[in-house]
The first five atom37 places (N, CA, C, CB, O) and aatype in JSON, in Angstrom:
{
  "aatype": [20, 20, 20, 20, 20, 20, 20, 20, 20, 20, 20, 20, 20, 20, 20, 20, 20, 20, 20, 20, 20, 20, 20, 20, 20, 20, 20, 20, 20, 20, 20, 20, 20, 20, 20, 20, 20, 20, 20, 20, 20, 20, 20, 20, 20, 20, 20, 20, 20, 20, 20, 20, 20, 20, 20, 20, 20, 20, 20, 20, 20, 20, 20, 20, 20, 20, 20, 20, 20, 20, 20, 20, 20, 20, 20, 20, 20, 20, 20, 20, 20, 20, 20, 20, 20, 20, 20, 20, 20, 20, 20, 20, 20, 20, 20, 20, 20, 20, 20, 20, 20, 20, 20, 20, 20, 20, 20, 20, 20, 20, 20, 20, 20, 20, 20, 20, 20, 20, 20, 20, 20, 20, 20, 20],
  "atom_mask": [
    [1, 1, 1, 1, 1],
    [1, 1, 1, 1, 1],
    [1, 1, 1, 1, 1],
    [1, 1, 1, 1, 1],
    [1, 1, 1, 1, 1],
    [1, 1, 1, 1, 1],
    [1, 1, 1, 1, 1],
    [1, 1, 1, 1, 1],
    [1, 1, 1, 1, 1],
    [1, 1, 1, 1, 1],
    [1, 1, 1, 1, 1],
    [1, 1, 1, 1, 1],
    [1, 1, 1, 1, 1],
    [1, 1, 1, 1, 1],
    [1, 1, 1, 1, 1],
    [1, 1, 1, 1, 1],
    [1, 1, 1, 1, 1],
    [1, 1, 1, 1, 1],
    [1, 1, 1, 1, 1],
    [1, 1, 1, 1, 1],
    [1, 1, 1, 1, 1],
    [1, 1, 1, 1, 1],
    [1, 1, 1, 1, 1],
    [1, 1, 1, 1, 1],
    [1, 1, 1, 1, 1],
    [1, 1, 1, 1, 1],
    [1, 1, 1, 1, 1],
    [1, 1, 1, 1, 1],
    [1, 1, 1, 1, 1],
    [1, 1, 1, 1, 1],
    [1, 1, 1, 1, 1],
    [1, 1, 1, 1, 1],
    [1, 1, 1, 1, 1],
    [1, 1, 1, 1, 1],
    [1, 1, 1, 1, 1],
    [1, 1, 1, 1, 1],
    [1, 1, 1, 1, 1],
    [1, 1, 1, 1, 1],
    [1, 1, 1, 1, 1],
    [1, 1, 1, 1, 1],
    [1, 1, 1, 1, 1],
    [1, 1, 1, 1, 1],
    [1, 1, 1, 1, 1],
    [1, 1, 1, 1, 1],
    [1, 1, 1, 1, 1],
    [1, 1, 1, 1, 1],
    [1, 1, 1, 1, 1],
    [1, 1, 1, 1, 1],
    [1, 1, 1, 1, 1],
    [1, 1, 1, 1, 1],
    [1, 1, 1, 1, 1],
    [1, 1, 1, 1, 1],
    [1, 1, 1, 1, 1],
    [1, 1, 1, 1, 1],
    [1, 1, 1, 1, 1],
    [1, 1, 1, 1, 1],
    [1, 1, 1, 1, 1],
    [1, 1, 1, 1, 1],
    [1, 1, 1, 1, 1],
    [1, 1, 1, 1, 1],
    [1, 1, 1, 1, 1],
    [1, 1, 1, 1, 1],
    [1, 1, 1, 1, 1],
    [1, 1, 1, 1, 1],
    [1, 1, 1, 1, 1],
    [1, 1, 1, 1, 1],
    [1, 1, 1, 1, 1],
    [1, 1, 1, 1, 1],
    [1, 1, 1, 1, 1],
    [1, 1, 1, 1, 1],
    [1, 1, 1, 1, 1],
    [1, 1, 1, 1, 1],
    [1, 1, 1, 1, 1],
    [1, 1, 1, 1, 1],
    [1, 1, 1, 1, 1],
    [1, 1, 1, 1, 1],
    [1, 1, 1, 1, 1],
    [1, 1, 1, 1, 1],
    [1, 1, 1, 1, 1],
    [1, 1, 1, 1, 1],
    [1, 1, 1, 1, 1],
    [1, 1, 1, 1, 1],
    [1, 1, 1, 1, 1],
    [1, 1, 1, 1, 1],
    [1, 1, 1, 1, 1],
    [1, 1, 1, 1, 1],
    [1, 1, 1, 1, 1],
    [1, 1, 1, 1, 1],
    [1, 1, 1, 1, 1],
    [1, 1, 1, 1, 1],
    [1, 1, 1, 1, 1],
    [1, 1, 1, 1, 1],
    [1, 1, 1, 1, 1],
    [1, 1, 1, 1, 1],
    [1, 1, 1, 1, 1],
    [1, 1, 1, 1, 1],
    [1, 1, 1, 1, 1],
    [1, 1, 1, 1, 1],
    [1, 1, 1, 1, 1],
    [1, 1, 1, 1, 1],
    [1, 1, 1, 1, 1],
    [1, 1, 1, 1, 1],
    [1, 1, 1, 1, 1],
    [1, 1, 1, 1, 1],
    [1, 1, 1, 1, 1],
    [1, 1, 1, 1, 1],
    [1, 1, 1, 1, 1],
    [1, 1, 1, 1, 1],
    [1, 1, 1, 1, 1],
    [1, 1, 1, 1, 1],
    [1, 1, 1, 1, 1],
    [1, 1, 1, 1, 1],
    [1, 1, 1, 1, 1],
    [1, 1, 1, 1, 1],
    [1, 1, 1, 1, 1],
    [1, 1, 1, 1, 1],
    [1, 1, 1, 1, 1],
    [1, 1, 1, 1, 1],
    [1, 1, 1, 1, 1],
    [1, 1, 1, 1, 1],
    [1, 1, 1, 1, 1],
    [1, 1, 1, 1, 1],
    [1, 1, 1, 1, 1],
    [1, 1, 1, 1, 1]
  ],
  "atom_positions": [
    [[14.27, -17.33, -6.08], [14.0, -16.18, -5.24], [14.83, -16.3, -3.98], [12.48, -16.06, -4.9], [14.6, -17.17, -3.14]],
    [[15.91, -15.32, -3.86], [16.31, -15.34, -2.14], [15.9, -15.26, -1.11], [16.86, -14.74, -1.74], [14.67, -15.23, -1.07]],
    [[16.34, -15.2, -0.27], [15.64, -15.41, 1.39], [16.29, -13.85, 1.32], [16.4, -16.98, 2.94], [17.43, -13.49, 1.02]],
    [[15.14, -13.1, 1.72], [15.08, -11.4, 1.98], [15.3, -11.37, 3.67], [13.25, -10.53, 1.44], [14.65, -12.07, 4.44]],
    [[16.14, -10.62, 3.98], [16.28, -10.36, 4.85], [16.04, -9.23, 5.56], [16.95, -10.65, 4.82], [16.81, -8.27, 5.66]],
    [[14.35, -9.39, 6.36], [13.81, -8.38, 6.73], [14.08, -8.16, 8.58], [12.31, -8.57, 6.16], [13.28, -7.84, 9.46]],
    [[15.33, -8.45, 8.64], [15.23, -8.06, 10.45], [15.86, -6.76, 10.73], [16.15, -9.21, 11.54], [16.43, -6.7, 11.82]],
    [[15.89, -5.02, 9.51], [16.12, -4.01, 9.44], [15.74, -3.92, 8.62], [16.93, -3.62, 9.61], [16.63, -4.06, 7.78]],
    [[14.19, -3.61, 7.89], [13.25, -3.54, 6.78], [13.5, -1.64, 6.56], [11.36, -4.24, 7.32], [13.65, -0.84, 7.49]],
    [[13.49, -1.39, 5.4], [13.36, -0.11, 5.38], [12.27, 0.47, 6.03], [13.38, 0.24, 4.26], [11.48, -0.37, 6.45]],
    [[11.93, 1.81, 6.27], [10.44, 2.38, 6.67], [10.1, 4.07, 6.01], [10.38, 2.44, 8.6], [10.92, 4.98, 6.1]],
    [[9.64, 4.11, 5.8], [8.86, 5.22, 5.23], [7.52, 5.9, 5.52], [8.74, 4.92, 4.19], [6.43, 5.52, 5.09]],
    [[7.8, 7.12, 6.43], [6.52, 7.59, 6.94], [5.67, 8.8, 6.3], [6.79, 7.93, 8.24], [6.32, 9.82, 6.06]],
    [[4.57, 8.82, 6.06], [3.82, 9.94, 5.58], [3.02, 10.57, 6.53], [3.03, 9.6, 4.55], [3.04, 9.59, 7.27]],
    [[2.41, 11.26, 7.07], [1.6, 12.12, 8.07], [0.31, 10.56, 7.97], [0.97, 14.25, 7.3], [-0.35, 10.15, 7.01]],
    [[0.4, 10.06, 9.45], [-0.9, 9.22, 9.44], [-0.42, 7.82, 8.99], [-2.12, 9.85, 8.39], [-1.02, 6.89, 9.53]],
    [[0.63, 7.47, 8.01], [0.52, 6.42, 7.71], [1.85, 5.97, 7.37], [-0.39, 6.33, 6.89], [2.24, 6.71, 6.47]],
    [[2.58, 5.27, 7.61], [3.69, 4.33, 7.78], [3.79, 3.17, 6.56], [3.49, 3.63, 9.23], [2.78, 2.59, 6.19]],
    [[5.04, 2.9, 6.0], [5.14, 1.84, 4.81], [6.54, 1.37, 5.55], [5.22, 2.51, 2.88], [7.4, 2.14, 5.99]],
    [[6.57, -0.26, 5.59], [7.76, -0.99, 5.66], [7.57, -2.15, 4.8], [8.12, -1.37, 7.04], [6.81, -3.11, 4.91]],
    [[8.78, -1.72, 3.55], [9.21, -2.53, 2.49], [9.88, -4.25, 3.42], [10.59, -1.41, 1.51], [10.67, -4.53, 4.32]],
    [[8.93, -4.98, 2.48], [9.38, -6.09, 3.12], [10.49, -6.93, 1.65], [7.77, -7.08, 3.79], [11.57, -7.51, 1.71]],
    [[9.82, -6.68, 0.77], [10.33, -6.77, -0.58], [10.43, -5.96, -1.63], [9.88, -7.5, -1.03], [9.59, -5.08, -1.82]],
    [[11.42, -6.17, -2.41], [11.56, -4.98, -3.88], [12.43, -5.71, -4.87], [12.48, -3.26, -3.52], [12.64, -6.92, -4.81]],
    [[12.92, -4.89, -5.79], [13.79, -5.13, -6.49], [15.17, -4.77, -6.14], [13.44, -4.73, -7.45], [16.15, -5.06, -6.83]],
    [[15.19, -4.04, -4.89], [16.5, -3.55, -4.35], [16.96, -4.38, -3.56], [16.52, -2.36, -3.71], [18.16, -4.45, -3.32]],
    [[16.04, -5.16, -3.02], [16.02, -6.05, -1.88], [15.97, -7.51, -2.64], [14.67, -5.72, -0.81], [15.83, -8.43, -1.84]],
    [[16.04, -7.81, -3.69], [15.76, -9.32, -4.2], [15.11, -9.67, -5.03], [15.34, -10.05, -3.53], [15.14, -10.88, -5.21]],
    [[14.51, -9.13, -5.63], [12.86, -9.63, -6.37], [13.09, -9.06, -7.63], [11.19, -8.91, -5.62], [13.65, -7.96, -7.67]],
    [[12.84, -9.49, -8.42], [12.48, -9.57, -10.09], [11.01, -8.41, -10.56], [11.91, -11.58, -10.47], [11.03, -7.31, -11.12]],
    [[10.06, -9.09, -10.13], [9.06, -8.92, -10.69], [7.83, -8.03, -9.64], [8.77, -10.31, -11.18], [6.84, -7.48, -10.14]],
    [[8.11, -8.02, -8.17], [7.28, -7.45, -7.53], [8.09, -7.01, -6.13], [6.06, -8.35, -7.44], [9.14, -7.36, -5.59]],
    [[6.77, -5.8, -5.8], [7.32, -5.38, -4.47], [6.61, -5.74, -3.51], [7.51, -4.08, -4.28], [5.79, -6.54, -3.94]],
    [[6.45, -5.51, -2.06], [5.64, -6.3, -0.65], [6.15, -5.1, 0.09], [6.22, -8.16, 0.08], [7.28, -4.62, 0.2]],
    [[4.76, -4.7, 0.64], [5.39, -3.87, 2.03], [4.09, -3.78, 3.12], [5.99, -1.99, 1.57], [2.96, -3.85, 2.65]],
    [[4.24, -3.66, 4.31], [3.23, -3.53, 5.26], [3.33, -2.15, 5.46], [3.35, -4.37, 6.52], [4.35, -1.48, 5.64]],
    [[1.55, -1.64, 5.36], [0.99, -0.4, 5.49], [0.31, 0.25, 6.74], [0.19, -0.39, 4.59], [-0.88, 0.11, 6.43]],
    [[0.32, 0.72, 7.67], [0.0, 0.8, 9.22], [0.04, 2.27, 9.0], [1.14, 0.06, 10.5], [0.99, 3.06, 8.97]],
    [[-2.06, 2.56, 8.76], [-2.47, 3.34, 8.74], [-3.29, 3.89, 10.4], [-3.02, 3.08, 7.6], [-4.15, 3.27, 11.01]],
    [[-2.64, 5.28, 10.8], [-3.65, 5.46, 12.0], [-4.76, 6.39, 11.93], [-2.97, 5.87, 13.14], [-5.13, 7.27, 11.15]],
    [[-5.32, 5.69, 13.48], [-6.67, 6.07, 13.19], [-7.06, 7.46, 13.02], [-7.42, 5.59, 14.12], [-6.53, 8.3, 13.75]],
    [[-7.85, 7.77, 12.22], [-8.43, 8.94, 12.07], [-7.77, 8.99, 10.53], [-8.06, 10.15, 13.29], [-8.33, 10.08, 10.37]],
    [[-7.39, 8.88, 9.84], [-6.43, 8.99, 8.31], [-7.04, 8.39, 7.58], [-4.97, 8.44, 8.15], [-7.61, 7.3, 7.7]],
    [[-6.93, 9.21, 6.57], [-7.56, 8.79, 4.73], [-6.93, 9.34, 3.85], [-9.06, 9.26, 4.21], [-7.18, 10.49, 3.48]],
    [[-5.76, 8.41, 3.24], [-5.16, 8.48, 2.64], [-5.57, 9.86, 1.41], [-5.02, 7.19, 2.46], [-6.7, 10.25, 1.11]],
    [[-4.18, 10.4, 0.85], [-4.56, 11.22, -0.58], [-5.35, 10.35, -1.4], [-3.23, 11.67, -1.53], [-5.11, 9.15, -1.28]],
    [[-6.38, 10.75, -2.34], [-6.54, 10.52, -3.26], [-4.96, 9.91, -4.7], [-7.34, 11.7, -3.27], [-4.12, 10.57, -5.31]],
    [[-5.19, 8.87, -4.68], [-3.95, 8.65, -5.99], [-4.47, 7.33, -6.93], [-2.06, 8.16, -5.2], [-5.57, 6.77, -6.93]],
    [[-3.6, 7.15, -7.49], [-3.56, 5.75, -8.96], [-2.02, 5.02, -8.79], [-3.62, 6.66, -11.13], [-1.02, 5.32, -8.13]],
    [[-2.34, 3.99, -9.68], [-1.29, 3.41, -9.84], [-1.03, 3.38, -10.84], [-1.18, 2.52, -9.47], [-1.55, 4.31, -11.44]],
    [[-0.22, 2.54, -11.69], [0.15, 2.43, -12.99], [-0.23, 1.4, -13.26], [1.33, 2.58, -13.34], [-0.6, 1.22, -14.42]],
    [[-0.3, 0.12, -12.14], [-0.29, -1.29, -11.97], [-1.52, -1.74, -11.24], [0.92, -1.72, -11.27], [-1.95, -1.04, -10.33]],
    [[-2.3, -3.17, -11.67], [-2.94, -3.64, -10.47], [-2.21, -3.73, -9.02], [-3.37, -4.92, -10.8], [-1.04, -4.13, -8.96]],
    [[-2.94, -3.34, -7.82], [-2.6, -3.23, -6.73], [-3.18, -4.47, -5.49], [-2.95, -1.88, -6.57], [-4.35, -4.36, -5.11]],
    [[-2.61, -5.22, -5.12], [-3.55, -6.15, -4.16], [-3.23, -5.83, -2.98], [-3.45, -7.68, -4.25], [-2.03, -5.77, -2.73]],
    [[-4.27, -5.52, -1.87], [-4.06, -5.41, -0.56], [-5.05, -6.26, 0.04], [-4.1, -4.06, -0.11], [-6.25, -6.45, -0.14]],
    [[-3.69, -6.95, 1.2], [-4.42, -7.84, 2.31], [-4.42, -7.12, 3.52], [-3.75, -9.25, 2.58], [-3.41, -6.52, 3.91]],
    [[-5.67, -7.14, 4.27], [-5.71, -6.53, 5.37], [-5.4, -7.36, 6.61], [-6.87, -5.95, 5.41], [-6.05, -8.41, 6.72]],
    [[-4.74, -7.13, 7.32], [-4.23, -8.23, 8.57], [-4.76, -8.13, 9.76], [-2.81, -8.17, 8.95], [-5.16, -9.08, 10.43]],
    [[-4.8, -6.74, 10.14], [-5.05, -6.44, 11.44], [-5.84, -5.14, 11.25], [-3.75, -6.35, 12.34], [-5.69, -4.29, 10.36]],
    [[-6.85, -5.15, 12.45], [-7.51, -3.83, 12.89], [-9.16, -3.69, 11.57], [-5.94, -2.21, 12.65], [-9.86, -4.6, 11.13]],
    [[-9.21, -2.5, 11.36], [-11.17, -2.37, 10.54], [-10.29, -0.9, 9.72], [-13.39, -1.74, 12.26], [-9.85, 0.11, 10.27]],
    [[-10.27, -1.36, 7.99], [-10.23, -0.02, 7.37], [-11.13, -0.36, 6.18], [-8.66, 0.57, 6.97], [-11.77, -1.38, 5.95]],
    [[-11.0, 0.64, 5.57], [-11.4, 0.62, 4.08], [-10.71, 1.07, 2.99], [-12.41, 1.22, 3.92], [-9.96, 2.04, 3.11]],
    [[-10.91, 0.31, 1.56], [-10.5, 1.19, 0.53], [-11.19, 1.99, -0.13], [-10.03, 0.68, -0.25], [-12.17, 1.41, -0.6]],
    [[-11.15, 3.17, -0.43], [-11.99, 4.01, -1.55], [-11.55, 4.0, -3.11], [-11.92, 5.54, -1.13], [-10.58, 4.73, -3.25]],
    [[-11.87, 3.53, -4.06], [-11.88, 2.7, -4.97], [-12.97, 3.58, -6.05], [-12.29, 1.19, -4.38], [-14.06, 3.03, -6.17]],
    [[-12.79, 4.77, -6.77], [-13.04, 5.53, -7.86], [-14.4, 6.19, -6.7], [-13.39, 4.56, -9.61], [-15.59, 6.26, -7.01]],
    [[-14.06, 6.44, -5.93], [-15.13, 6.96, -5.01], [-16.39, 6.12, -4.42], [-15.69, 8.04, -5.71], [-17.48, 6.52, -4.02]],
    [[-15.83, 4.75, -4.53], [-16.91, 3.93, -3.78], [-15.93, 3.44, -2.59], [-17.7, 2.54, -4.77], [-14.85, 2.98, -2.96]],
    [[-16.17, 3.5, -1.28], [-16.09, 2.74, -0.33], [-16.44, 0.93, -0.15], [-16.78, 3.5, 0.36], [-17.39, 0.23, -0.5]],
    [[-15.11, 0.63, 0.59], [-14.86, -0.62, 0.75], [-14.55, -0.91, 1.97], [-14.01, -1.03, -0.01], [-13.41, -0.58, 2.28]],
    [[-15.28, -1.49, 2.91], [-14.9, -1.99, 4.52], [-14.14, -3.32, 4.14], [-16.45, -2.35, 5.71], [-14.41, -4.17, 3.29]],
    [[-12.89, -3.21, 5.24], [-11.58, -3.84, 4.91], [-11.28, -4.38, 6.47], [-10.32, -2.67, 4.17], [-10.86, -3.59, 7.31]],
    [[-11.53, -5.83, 6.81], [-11.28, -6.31, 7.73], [-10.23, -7.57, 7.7], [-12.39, -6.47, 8.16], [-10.12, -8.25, 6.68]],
    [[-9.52, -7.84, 8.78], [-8.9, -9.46, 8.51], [-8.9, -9.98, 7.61], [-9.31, -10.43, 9.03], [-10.07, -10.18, 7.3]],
    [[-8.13, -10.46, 6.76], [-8.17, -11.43, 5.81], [-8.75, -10.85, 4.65], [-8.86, -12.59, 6.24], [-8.57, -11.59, 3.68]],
    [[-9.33, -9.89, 4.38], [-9.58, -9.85, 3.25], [-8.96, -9.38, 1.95], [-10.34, -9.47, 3.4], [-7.8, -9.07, 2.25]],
    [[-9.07, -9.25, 1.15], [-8.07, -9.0, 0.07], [-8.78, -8.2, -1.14], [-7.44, -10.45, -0.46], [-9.82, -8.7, -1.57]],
    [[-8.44, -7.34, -1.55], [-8.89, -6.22, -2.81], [-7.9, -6.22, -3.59], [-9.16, -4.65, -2.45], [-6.74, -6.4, -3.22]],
    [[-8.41, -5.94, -5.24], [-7.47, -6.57, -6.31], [-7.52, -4.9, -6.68], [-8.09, -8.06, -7.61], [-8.67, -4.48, -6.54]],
    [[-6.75, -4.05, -7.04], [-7.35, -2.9, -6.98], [-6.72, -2.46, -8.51], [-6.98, -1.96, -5.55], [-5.53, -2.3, -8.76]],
    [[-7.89, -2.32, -9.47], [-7.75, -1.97, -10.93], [-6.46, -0.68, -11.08], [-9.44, -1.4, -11.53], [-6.29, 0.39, -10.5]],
    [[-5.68, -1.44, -12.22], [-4.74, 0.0, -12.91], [-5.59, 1.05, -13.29], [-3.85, -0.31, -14.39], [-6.62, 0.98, -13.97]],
    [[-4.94, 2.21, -12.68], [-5.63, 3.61, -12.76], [-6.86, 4.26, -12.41], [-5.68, 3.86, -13.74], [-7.2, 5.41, -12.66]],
    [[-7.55, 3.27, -11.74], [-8.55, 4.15, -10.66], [-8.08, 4.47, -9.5], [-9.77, 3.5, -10.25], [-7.28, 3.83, -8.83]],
    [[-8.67, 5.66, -9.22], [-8.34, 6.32, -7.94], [-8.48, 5.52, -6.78], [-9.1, 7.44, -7.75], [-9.41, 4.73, -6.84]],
    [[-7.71, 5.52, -5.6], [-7.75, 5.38, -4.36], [-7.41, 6.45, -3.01], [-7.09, 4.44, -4.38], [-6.99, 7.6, -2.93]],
    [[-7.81, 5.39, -2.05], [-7.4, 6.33, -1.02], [-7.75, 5.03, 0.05], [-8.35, 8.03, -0.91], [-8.7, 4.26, -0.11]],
    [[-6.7, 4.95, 1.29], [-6.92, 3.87, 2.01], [-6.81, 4.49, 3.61], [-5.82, 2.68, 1.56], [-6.02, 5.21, 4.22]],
    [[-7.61, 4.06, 3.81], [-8.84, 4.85, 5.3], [-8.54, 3.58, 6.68], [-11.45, 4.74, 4.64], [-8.58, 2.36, 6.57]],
    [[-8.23, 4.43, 7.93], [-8.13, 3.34, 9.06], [-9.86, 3.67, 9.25], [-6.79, 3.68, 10.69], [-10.42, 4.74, 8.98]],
    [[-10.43, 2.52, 9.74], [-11.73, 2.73, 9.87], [-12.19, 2.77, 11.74], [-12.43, 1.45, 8.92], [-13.15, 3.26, 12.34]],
    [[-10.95, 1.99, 12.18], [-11.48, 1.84, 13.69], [-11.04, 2.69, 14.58], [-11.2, 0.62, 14.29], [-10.8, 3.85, 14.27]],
    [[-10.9, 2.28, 15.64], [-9.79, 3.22, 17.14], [-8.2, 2.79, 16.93], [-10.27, 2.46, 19.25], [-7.3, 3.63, 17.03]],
    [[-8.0, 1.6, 16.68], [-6.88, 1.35, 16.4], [-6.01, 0.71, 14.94], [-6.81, 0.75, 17.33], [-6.53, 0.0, 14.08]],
    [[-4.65, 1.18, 14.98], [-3.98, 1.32, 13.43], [-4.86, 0.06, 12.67], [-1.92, 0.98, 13.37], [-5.42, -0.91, 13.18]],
    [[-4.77, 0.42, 11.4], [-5.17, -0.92, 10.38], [-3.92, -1.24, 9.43], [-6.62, -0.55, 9.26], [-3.18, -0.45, 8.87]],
    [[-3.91, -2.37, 9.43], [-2.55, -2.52, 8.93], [-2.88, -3.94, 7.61], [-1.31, -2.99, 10.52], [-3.68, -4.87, 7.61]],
    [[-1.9, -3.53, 6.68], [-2.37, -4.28, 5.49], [-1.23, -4.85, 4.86], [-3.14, -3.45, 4.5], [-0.18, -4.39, 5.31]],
    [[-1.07, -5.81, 3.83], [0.43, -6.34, 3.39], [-0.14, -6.08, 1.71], [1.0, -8.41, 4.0], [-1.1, -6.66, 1.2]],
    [[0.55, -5.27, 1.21], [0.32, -4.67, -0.29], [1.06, -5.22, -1.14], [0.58, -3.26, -0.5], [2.21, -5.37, -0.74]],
    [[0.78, -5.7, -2.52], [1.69, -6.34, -3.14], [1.55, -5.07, -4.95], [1.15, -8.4, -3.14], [0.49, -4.57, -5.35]],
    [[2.56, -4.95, -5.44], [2.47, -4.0, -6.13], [3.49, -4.75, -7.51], [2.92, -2.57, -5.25], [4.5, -5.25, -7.01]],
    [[3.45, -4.9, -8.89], [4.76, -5.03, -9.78], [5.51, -4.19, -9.52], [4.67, -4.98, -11.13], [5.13, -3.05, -9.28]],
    [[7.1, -4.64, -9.52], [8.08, -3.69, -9.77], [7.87, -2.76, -11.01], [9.3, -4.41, -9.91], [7.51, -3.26, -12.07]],
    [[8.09, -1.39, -10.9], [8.25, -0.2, -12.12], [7.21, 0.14, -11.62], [8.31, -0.4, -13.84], [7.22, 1.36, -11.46]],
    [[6.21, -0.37, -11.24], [4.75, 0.72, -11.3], [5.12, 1.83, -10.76], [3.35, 0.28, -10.45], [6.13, 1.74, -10.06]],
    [[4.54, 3.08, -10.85], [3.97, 4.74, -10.84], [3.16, 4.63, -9.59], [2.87, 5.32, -12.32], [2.81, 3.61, -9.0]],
    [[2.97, 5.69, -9.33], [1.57, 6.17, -8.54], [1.9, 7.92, -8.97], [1.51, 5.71, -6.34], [2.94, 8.59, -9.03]],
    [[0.23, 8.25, -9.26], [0.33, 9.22, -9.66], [-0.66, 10.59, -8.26], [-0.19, 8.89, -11.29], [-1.85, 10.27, -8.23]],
    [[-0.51, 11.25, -7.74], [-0.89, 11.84, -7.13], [-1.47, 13.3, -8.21], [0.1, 11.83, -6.08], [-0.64, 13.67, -9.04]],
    [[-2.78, 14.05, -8.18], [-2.82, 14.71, -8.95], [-2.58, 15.93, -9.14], [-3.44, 14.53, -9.16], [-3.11, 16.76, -8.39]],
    [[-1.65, 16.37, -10.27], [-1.37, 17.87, -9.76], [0.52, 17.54, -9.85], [-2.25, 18.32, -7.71], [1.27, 18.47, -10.14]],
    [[1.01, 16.26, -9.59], [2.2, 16.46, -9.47], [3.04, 14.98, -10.39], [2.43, 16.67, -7.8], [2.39, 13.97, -10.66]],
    [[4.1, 15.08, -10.66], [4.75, 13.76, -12.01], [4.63, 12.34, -11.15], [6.96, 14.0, -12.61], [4.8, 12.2, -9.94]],
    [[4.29, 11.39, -12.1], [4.63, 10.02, -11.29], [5.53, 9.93, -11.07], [4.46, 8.91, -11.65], [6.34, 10.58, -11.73]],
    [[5.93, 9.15, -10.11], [6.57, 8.42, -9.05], [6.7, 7.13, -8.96], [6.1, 8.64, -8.09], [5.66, 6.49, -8.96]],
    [[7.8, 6.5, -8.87], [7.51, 4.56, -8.2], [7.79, 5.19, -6.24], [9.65, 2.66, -9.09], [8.57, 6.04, -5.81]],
    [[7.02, 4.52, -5.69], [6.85, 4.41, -4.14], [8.04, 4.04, -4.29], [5.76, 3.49, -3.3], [8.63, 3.35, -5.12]],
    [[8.52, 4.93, -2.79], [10.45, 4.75, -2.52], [10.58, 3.07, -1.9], [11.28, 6.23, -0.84], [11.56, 2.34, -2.08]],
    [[9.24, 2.7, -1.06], [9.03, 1.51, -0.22], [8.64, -0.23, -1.87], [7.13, 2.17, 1.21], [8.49, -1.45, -1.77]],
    [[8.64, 0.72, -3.01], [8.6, -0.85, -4.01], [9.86, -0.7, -4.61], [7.25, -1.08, -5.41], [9.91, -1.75, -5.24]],
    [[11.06, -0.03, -4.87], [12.39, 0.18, -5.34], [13.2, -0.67, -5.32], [12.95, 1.0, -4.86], [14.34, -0.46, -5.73]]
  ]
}
């Protein structure tokens, strides 16, 4: 595995919530992607899926995941393994951003509903 060189990381913003690819397959990697997620406050993510198990570590700040419509409080350190193809949606829970380090396989989808899958431009 190479030494990735993240001191001009890509970034990718959505209304509320921010993705910077720390790893991909464009960037080095074989088998998986890495990116930090810095959701602000007041935001809850779309409803979507993946194609792939999804793991998110939460680093900083109080959020949650919503996880086939059950809620999950998401603080420091904790980590959610998040099943292929149930729905999500990832929620800042406090006053300030919550920010998480997501690890995803390369190729996976996310499917938003209503419109064709997609691989996230931030796992590429």
């Amino acid at each position: 595995m190479p030494l990735i060189d993240n001191t001009n990381p890509p970034r990718f913003d959505i209304p509320g919530t921010s993705f910077t690819g720390l790893a991909a397959p464009s960037r080095g990697t074989r088998e998986n992607a890495m990116w930090r997620t810095v959701v602000a406050p007041g935001t809850i993510g779309a409803p979507h899926h993946l194609t792939r198990e999804e793991i998110v570590l939460a680093v900083k700040g109080h959020g949650a995941i919503h996880v086939d419509g059950v809620r999950h409080p998401l603080a420091s350190d904790d980590v959610f393994a998040v099943p292929a193809f149930s729905e999500i949606r990832l929620e800042c829970a406090g006053d300030t951003p919550f920010e998480a380090i997501v690890v995803l396989p390369a190729g996976a989808h996310a499917v938003v509903a209503g419109k064709p899958s997609f691989q996230p431009p931030w796992s590429v």
